[in-house]
N, C-alpha and C positions, 0 to 999 in steps of 0.2 A: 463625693467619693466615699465621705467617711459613712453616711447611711447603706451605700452599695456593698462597703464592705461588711460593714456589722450587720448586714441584711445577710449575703453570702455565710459570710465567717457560721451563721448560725445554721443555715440551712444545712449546713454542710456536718452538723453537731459538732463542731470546735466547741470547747469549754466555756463557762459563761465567761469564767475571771481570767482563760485568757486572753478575750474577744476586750474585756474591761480593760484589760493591762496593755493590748495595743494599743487602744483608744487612747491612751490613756486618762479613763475616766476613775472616780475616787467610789462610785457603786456600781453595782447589777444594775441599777434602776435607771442610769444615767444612759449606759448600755440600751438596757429595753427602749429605749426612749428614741433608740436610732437606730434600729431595726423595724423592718415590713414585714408583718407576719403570713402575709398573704402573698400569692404569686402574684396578683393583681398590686397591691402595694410596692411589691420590690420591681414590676415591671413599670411602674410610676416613676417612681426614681432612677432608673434605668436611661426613661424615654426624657426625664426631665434632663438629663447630662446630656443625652444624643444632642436634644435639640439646642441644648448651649456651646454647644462643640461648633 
């Protein structure tokens, strides 16, 4: 969930630090790190939750 939403949270151009600050991670980097930059990545992670559901 927490990549879905840092995936989301950006697409959506939510702020980096406060995408950081939900997470809450201590960098941007930590952030970048759990986001999909690609529709193809974020629907990866998407299909990875469905199928554990």
């Amino acid at each position: 969930m927490r990549h879905y939403f840092a995936t989301r949270a950006k697409s959506d151009r939510l702020s980096d630090s406060d995408v950081m600050h939900w997470l809450g991670h201590a960098n941007i980097q930590q952030t970048n790190d759990y986001t999909r930059a690609s529709k193809e990545g974020a629907m990866n992670v998407f299909n990875g939750i469905k199928n554990d559901i």
